[in-house]
C-alpha positions as protocol buffer text, in pm:
chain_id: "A"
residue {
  index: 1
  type: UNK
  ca { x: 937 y: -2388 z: 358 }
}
residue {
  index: 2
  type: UNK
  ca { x: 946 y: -2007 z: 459 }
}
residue {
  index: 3
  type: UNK
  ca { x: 652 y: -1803 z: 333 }
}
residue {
  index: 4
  type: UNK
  ca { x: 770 y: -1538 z: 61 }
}
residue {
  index: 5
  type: UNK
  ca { x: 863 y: -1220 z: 138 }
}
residue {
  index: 6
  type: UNK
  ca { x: 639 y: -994 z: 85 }
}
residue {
  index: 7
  type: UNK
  ca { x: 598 y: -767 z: -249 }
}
residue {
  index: 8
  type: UNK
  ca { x: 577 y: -439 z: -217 }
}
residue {
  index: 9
  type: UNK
  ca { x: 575 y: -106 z: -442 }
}
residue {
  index: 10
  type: UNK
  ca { x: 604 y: 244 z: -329 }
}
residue {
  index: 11
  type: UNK
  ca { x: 429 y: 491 z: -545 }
}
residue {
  index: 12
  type: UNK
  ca { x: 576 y: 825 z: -411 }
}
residue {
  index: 13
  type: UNK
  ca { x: 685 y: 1143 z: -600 }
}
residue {
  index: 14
  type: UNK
  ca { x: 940 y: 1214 z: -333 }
}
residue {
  index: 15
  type: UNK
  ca { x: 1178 y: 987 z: -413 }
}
residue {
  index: 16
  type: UNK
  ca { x: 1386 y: 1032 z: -91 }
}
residue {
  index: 17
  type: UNK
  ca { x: 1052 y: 970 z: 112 }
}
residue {
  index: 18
  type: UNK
  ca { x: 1030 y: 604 z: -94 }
}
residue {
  index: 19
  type: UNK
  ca { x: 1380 y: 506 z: -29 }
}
residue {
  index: 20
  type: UNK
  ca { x: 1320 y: 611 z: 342 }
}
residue {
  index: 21
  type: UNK
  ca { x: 1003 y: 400 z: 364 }
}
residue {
  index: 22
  type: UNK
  ca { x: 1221 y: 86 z: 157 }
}
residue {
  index: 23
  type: UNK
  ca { x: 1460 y: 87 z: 399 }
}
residue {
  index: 24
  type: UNK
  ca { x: 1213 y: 115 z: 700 }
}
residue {
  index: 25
  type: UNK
  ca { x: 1018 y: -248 z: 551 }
}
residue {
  index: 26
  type: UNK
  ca { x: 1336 y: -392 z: 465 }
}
residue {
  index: 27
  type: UNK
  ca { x: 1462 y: -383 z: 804 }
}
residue {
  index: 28
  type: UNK
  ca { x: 1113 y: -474 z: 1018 }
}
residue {
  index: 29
  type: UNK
  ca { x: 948 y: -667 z: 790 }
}
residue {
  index: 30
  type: UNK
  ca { x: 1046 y: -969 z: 477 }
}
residue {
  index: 31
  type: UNK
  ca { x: 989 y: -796 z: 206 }
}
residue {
  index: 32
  type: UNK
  ca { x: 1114 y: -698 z: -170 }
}
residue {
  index: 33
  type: UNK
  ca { x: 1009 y: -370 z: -245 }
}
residue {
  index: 34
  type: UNK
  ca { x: 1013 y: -116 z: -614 }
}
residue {
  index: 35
  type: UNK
  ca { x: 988 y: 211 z: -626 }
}
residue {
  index: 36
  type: UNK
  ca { x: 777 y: 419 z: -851 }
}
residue {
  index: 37
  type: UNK
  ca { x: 678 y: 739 z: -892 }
}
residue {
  index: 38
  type: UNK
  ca { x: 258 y: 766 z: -892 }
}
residue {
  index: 39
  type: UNK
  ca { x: 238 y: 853 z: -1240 }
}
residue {
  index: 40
  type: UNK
  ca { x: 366 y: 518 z: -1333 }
}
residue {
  index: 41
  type: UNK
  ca { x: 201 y: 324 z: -1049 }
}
residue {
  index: 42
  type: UNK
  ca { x: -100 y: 189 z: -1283 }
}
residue {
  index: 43
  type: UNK
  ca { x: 182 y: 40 z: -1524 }
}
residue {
  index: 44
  type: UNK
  ca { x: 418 y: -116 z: -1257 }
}
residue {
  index: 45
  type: UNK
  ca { x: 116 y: -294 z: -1161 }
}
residue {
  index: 46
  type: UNK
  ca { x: 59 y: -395 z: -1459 }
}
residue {
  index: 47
  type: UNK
  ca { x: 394 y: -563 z: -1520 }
}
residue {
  index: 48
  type: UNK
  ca { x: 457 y: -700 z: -1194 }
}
residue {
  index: 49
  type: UNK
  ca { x: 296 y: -882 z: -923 }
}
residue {
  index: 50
  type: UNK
  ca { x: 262 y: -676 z: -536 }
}
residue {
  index: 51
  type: UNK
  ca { x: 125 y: -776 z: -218 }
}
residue {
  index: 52
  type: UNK
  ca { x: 74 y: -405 z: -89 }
}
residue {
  index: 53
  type: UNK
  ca { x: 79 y: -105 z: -260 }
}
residue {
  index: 54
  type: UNK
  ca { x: 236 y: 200 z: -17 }
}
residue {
  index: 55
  type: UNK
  ca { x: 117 y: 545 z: -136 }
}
residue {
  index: 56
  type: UNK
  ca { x: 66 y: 907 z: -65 }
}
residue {
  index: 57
  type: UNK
  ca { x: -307 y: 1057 z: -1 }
}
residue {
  index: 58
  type: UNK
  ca { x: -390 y: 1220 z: -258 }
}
residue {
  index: 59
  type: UNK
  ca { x: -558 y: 1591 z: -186 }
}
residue {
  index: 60
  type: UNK
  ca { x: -864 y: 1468 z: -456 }
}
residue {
  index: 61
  type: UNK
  ca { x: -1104 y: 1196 z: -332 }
}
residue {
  index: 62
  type: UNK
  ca { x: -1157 y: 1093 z: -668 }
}
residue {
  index: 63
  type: UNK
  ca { x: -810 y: 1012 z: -769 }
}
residue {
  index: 64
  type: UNK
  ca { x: -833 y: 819 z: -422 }
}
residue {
  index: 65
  type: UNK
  ca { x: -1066 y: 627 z: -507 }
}
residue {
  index: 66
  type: UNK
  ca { x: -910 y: 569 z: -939 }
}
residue {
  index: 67
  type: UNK
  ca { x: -568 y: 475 z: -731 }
}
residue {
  index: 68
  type: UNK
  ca { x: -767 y: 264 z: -500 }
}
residue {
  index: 69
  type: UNK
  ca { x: -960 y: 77 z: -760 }
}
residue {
  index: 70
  type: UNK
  ca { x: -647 y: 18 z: -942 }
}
residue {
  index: 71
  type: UNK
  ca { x: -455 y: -107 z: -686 }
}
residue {
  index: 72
  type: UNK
  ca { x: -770 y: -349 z: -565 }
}
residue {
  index: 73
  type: UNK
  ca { x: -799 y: -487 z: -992 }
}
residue {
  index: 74
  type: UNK
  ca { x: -438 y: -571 z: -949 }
}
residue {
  index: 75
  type: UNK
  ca { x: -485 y: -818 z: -653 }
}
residue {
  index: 76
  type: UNK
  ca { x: -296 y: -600 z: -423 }
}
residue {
  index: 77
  type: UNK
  ca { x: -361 y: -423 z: -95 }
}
residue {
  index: 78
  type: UNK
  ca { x: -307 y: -62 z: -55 }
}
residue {
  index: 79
  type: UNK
  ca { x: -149 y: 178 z: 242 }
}
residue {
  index: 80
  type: UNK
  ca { x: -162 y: 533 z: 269 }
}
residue {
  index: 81
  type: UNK
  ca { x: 79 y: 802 z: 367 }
}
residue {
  index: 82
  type: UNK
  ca { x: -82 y: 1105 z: 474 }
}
residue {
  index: 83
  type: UNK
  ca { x: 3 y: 1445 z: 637 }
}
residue {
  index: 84
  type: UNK
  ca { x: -383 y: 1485 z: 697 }
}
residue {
  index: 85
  type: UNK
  ca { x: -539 y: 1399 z: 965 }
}
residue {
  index: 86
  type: UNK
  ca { x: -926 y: 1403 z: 866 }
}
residue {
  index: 87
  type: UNK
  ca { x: -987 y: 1085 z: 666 }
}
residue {
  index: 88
  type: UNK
  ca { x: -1186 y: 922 z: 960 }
}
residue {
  index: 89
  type: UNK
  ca { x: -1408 y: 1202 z: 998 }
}
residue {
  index: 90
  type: UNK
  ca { x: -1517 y: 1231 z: 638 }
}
residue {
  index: 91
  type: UNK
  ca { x: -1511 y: 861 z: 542 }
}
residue {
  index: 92
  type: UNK
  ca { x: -1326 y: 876 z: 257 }
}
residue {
  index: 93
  type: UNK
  ca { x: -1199 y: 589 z: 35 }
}
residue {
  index: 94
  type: UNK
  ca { x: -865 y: 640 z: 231 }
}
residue {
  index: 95
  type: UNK
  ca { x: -1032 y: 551 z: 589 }
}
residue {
  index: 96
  type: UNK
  ca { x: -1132 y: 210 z: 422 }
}
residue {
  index: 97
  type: UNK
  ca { x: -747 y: 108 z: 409 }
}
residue {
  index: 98
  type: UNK
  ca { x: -468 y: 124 z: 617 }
}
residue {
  index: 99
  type: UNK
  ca { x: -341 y: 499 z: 704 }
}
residue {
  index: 100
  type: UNK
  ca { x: 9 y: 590 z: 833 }
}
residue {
  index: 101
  type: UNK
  ca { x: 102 y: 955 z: 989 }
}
residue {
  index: 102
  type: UNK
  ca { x: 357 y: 1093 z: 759 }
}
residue {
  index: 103
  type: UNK
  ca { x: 659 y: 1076 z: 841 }
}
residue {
  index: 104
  type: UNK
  ca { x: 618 y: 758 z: 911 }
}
residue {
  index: 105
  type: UNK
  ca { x: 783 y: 546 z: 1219 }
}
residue {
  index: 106
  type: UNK
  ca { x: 862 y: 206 z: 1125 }
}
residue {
  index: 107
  type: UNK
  ca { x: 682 y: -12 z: 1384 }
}
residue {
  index: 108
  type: UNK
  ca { x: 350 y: 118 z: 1228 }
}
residue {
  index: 109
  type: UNK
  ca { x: 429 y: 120 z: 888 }
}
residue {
  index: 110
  type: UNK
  ca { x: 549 y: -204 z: 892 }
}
residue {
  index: 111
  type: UNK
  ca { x: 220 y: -291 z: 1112 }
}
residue {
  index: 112
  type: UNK
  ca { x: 1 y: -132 z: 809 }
}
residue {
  index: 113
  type: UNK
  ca { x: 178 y: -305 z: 557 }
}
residue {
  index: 114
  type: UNK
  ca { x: 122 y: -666 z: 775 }
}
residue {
  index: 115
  type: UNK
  ca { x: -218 y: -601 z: 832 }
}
residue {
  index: 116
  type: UNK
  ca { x: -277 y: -475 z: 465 }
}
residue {
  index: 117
  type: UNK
  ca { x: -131 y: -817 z: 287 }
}
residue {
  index: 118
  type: UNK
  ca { x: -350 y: -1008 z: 564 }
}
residue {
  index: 119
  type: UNK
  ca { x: -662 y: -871 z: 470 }
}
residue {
  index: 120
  type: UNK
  ca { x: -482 y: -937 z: 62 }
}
residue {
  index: 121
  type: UNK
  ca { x: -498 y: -1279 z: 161 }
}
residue {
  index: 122
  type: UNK
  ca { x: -767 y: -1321 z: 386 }
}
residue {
  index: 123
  type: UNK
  ca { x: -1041 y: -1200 z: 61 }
}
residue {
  index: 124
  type: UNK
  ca { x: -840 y: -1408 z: -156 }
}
residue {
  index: 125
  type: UNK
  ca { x: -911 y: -1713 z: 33 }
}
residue {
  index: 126
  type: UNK
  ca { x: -1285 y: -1575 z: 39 }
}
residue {
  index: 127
  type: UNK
  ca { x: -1323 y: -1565 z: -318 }
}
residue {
  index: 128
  type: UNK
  ca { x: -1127 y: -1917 z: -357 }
}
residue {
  index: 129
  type: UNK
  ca { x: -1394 y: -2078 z: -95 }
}
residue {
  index: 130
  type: UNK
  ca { x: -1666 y: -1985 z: -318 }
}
residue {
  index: 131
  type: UNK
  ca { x: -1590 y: -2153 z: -645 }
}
């Protein structure tokens, strides 16, 4: 049987920018994707399951790290868009996760989003192998 595709939601206020990135995963990558803008990212994980969260960096490290935890309580995965180019240097809640260079080129987004679900799965087998 063929693993499932992949779940993902992209929580973007630019709505062009999430169809963009929608149609960049659909084509490089199995996956079924939503689109929502940030405001309602909390509920849309509350009503439905994702692997991987994709979402813009936010210019506040503390609604970083409120999106971050949310994301995380969910059982998802997230991946950042961002325009800034700093979040290594300060060690922010962003360098922690997966980071893609706005605009973003498929191969790597598609790369993030791989390697973001892997380590979904990877800490979910962790936690299993404990019980």
């Amino acid at each position: 049987m063929p693993p499932s595709p992949l779940r993902v939601l992209i929580a973007d206020n630019q709505y062009l920018i999430a169809m963009e990135v929608e149609r960049m995963l659909s084509e490089t990558i199995a996956c079924t994707a939503a689109i929502a803008p940030l405001a309602r990212m909390e509920e849309q994980l509350a009503t439905g399951e994702f692997d991987v969260v994709v979402l813009d960096v936010a210019g506040n490290e503390a609604l970083n790290v409120s999106r971050v935890n949310a994301i995380l309580a969910a059982g998802a995965e997230p991946v950042f868009l961002s325009s800034y180019g700093d979040h290594e240097q300060n060690q922010s809640i962003v360098s922690l996760h997966a980071v893609v260079t706005k605009p973003p080129l498929p191969e790597p987004l598609a790369a993030a989003v791989m390697e973001a679900a892997s380590r979904r799965k990877s800490d979910s087998k962790s936690l299993l192998d404990d019980r």
